[in-house]
C-alpha positions as CSV (number, residue, x, y, z in Angstrom):
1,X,-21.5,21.7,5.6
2,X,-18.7,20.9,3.5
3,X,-16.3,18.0,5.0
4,X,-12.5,18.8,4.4
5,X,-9.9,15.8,3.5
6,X,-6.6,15.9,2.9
7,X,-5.1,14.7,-0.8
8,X,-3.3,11.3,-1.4
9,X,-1.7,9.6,-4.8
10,X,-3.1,6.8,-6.1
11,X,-1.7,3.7,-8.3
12,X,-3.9,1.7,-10.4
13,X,-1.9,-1.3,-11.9
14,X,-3.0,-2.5,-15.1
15,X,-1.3,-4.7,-17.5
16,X,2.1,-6.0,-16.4
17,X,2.5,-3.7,-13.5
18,X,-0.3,-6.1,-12.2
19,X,1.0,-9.5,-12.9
20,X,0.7,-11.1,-9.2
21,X,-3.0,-9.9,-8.9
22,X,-6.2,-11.9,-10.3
23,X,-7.3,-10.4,-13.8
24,X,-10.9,-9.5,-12.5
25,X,-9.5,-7.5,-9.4
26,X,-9.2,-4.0,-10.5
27,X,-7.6,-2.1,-7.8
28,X,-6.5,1.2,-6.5
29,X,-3.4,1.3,-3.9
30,X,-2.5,4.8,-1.7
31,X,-1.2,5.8,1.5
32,X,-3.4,7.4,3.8
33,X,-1.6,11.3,4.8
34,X,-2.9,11.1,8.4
35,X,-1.9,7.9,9.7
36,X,0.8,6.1,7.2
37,X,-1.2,3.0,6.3
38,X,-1.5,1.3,3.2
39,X,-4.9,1.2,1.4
40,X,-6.6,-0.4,-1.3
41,X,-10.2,0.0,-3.1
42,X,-12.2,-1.1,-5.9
43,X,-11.2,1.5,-9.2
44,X,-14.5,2.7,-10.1
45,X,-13.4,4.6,-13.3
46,X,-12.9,3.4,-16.1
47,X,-9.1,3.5,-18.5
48,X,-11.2,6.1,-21.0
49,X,-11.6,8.7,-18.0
50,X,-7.9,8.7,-17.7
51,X,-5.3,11.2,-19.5
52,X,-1.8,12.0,-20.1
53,X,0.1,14.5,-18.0
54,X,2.7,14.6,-16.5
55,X,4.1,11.7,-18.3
56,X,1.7,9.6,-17.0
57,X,-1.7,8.4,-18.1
58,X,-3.8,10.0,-15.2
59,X,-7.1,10.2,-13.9
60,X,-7.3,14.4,-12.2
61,X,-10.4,13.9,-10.9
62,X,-10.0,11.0,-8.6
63,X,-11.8,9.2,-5.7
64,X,-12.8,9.7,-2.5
65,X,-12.1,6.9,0.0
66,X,-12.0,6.1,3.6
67,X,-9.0,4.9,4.9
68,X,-10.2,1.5,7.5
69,X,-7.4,1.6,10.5
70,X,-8.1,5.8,11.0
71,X,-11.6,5.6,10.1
72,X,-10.5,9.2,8.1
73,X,-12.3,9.9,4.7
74,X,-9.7,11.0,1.9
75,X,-9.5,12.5,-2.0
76,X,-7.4,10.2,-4.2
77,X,-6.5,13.0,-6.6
78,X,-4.7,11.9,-9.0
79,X,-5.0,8.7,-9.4
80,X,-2.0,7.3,-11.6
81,X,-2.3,4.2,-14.2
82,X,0.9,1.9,-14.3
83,X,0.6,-0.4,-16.9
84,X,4.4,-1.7,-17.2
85,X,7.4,-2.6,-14.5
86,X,9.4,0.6,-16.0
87,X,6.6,2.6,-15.5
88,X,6.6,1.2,-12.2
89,X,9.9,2.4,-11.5
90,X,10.3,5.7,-13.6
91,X,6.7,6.9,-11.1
92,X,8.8,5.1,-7.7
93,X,11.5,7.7,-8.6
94,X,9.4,10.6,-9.8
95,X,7.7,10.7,-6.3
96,X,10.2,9.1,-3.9
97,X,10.8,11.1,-0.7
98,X,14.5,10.4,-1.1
99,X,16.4,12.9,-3.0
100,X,18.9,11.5,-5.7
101,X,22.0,14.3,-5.8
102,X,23.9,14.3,-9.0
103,X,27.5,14.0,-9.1
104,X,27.8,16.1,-11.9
């Protein structure tokens, strides 16, 4: 029997993305889809198994997770390296809820 799960983004912050986390914590930060919460886990994979698309180094594969207030399990697909605070930024407006209309 196959289980279904629904998809969530990941962040993995590396470099100076990461600067207010201990060095040895490696971790990966998503939303869960069916309740809201915030969630974090260990990255198991490592920065080789990652790719650019999408102008951002990427990892398609992902993770599976659980999320620990819903008790749901969830696929981390894709999981999205941020190594620097513009990076930070440019992927906070790439996949913002809130549309931006132009004046022009």
């Amino acid at each position: 029997m196959r289980l279904h799960s629904k998809e969530t983004v990941g962040i993995r912050y590396t470099g100076w993305a990461a600067l207010d986390r201990d060095p040895q914590e490696d971790m990966l930060e998503y939303t869960c889809p069916y309740c809201g919460e915030h969630g974090v886990k260990a990255a198991r994979r490592t920065h080789a198994d990652y790719h650019f698309a999408d102008g951002f180094l990427q990892d398609l594969q992902g993770e599976m997770a659980a999320c620990r207030s819903c008790r749901r399990s969830l696929r981390i697909a894709p999981v999205v390296m941020l190594h620097d605070k513009d990076e930070k930024r440019r992927f906070q407006a790439v996949f913002s809820d809130i549309l931006v209309t132009s004046r022009n």
